[in-house]
N, C-alpha and C positions, 0 to 999 in steps of 0.2 A: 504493500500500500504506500509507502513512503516514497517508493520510487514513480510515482504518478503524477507529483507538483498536487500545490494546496487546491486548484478549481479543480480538478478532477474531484480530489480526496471529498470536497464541499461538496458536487457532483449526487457521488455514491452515497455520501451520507443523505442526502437529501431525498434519493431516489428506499435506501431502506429504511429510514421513517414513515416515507409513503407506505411500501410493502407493510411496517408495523401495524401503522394506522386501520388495515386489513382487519386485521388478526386481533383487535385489540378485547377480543372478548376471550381470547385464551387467559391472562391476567389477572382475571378478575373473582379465582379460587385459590385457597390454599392446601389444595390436592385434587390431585387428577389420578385417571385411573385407566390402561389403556395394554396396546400389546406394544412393547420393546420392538425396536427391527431383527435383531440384538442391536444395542450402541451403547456404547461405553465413550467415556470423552476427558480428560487429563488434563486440565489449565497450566498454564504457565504464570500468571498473576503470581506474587509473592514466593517462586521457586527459594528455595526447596522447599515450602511448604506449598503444598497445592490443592486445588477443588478438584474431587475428584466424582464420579456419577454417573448415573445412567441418564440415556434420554429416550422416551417414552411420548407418543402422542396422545389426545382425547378420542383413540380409534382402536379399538379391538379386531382383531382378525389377521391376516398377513400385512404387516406395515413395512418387509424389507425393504421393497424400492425408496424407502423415505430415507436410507442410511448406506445403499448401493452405489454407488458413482459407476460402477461400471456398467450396471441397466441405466445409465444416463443420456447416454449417446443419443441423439436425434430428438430430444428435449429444448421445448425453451425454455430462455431464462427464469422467465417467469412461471411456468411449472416446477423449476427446481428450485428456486426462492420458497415458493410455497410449499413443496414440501419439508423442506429443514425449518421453514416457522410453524410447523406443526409441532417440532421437535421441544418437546419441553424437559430443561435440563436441571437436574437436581445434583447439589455439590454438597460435598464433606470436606472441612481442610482435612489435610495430612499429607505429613512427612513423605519425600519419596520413597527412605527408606524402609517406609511402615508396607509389607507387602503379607500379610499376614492379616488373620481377624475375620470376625462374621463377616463383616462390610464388605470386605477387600474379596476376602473369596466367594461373595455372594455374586461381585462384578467379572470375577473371573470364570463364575459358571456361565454368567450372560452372555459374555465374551463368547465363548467358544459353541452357544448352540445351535442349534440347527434349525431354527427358525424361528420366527417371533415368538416373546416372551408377556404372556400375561403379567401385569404388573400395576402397581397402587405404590404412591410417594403424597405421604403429606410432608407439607412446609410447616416451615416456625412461623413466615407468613407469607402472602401473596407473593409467586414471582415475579420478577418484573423484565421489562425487556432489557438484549444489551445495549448499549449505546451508539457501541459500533461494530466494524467486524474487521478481520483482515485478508486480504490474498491466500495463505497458507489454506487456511480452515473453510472447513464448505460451512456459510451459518448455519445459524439455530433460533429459535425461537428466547422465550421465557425464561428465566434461570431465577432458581431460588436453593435454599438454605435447608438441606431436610433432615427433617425432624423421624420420621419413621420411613423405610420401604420397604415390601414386600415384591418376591418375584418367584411365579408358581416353576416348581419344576418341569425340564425339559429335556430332550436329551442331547446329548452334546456330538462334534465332529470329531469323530476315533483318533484321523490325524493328530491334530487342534489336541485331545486331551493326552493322549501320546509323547509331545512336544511338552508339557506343562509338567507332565509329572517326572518325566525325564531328566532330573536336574546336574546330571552330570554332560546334557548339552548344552554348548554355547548356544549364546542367543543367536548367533551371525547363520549358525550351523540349523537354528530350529528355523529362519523364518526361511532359509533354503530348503530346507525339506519341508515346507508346507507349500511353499511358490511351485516345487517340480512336482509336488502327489497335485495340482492343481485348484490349489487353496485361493481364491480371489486377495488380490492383496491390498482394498481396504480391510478383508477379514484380518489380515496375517498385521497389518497395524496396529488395528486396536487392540489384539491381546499382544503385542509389543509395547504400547500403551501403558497398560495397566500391570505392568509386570509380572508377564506370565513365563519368561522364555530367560534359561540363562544359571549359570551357577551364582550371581552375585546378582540378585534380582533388584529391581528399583523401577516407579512408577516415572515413566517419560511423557512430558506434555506431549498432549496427542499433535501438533503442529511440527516437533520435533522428532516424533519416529514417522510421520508418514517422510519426509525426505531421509531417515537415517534406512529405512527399510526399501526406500528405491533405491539409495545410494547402496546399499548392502548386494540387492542382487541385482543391479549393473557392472558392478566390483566383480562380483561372483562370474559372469557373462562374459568379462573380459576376458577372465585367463582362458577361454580357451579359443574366445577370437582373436586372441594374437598370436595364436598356433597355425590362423587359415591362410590360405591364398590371399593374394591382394585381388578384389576386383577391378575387374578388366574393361569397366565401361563408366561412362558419366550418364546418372539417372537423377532425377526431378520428381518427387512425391508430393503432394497437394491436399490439403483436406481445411474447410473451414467447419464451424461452429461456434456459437454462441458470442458472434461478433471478434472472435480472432481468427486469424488468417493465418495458416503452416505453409511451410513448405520447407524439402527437407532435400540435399543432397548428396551422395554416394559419388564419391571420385576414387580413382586408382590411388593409394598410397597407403603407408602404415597408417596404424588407429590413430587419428590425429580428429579433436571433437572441437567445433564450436557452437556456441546458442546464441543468435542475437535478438533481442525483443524490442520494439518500438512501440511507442505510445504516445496518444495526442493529448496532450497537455493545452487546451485552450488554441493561441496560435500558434503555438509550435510542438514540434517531437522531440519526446525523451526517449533517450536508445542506454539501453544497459546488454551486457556480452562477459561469457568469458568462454576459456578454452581449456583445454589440455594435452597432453601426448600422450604417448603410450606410457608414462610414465606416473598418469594421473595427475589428479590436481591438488595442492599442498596448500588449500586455502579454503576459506567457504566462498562457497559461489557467489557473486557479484548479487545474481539473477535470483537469488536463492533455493529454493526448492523448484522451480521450475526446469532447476539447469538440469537435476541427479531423474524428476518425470522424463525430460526428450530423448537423454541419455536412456536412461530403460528401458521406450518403444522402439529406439534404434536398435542398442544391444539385442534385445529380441529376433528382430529381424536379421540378423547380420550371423546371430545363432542358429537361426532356421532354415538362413540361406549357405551357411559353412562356409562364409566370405568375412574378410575385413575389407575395412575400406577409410579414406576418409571423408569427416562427415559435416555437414552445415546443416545449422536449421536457423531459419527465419521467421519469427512470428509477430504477425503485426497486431496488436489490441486495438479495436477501434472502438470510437464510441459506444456503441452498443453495447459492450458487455461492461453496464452500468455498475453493475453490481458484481463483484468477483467471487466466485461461489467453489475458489480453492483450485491447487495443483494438479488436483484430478485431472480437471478439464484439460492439461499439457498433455500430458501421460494418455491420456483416450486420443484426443484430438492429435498428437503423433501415431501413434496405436492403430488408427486407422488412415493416417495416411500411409503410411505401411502398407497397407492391406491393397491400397488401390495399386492399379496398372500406372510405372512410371513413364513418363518420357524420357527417350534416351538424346542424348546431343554427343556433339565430338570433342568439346572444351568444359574445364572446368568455369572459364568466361562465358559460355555462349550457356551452360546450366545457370550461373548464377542471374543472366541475362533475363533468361526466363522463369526463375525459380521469383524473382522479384517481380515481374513485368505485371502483375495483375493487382500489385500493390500501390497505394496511395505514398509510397516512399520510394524514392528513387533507387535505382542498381551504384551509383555514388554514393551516396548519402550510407546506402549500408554499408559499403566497403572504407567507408570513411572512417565507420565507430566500430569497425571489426576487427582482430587482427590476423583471420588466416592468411593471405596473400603474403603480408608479411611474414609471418611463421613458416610457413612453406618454405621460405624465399632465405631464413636465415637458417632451415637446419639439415642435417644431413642423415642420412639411415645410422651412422653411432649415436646421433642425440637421442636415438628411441630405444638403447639397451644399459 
């Protein structure tokens, strides 16, 4: 959010007051009673101590798609707005290191079930809405203070409960073996989340393991695409939604990654990027979590096709996506541009040519505030061992 300039920021906040103003009959009890997606949610306000809780809507029956990002796809914003302010969240401070207790492992059977959870939270008193939201986090509704919960038994994913009791595996190790048995990985976050995974366990804001768990198994991805062939072609992948614009390019060279993102700030664009080599990157991401989502639907593909290569992505935020409803939307909206048929060119110029050309920002302009040309340009096949 920060990297958007203050009229944006004014923008978005203005546009989810409107969205509250909606909704504003959720606020008006202190307790609700409904079925869990499952969703569990980990604050960062006051680390290391933090709110911790489930979130539950005023609706009974299957409520996953309100806590799925990956049934998101082909949604508008405003569908998905409205489903996370159904989301009504109930929080406990506590220690990160407090991973123990009725509470903790009541959210950690939530965690891992296999389908909505009936469930009842009263509050100390009415919740009330948040103020604001940020880029990382898909929102939510309501947030209050509780006072009692209740959540009926279910039964859990054999994987998921496998990995938990397991405590002589690493965390790195358990969210890989639930990514390859075919675990959806907002699941495999939020029991990352709530510290389910790991021999020295500890509760992670949920804003912070969803990028530690894409960073995790794109890391994982790499070692064995830098074992592949280099590809042999320049290709061009395309996919928009929810007012951002992708496009993603595969050129012949060692693993060599950049992400650049662009945004309209009033009259002008704000452009944020970084990169790495095959060496990784020794820094947090400029971009933040958006950079370790592009990387993960690449990595993916690049696994699937038993190729390396090197890689551009471009993504342009325009107006439209008023309201930023999280990282997710990188990670899918790459994910499928994957999936589509690429165009092939003969230059890494004549790709980027085009990989920009349907963008309201110029093929300069990008290469202005990027730095692979230059990076290409300054290093040799030993800089990548």
């Amino acid at each position: 959010m920060s990297r958007t300039g203050s009229d944006i920021r004014k923008g978005i906040e203005q546009n989810w007051h409107e969205y509250l103003s909606k909704y504003a009959n959720l606020f008006s009890s202190n307790e609700i009673q409904g079925s869990s997606p499952p969703s569990v949610f980990v604050g960062s306000y006051g680390y290391p101590k933090v709110g911790i809780g489930p979130m539950l809507p005023p609706i009974h029956g299957d409520t996953t798609l309100l806590d799925t990002p990956e049934k998101w796809l082909g949604k508008s914003l405003e569908e998905i707005v409205n489903y996370r302010l159904n989301l009504v969240r109930g929080v406990q401070k506590t220690g990160i290191e407090e991973t123990t207790g009725r509470f903790i492992e009541s959210l950690h059977e939530l965690a891992m079930s296999s389908g909505s959870i009936d469930s009842e939270i009263k509050f100390i008193k009415n919740p009330t809405p948040i103020p604001s939201i940020d880029g990382q986090n898909a929102p939510f509704g309501p947030l209050g203070e509780i006072k009692t919960a209740k959540f009926s038994p279910n039964s859990s994913i054999k994987s998921i409960e496998n990995a938990y009791y397991d405590t002589d595996l690493k965390a790195e190790d358990a969210v890989m073996k639930l990514y390859n048995s075919g675990i959806e990985i907002s699941k495999i976050q939020k029991c990352f989340s709530i510290g389910m995974f790991g021999k020295n366990r500890k509760l992670v804001p949920t804003k912070w393991s969803i990028t530690a768990t894409d960073q995790i198994i794109s890391n994982d991805l790499m070692h064995d695409i830098l074992e592949f062939d280099i590809i042999d072609r320049y290709e061009v992948f395309r996919f928009d939604h929810l007012g951002n614009l992708f496009s993603v390019i595969l050129f012949p060279h060692r693993w060599i990654f950049e992400m650049q993102e662009a945004w309209h700030d009033k009259n002008s664009i704000g452009f944020g990027s970084d990169y790495e080599t095959a060496k990784g990157i020794d820094h947090p991401p400029s971009i933040a979590g958006a950079y370790f989502a592009g990387k993960l639907a690449v990595t993916e593909y690049l696994q699937k096709i038993k190729k390396q290569s090197g890689v551009m992505i471009f993504r342009e935020i325009q107006p439209q996506y008023a309201v930023p409803v999280g990282v997710w939307q990188v990670r899918e909206g790459v994910r499928e541009a994957m999936k589509n048929n690429p165009q092939e060119v003969n230059s890494l110029n004549e790709a980027i040519a085009l990989a920009t050309k349907r963008m309201s920002i110029s093929k300069n302009e990008w290469l202005a505030h990027g730095d692979m040309l230059k990076l290409i340009a300054q290093t040799s096949m030993s800089d990548f061992f």
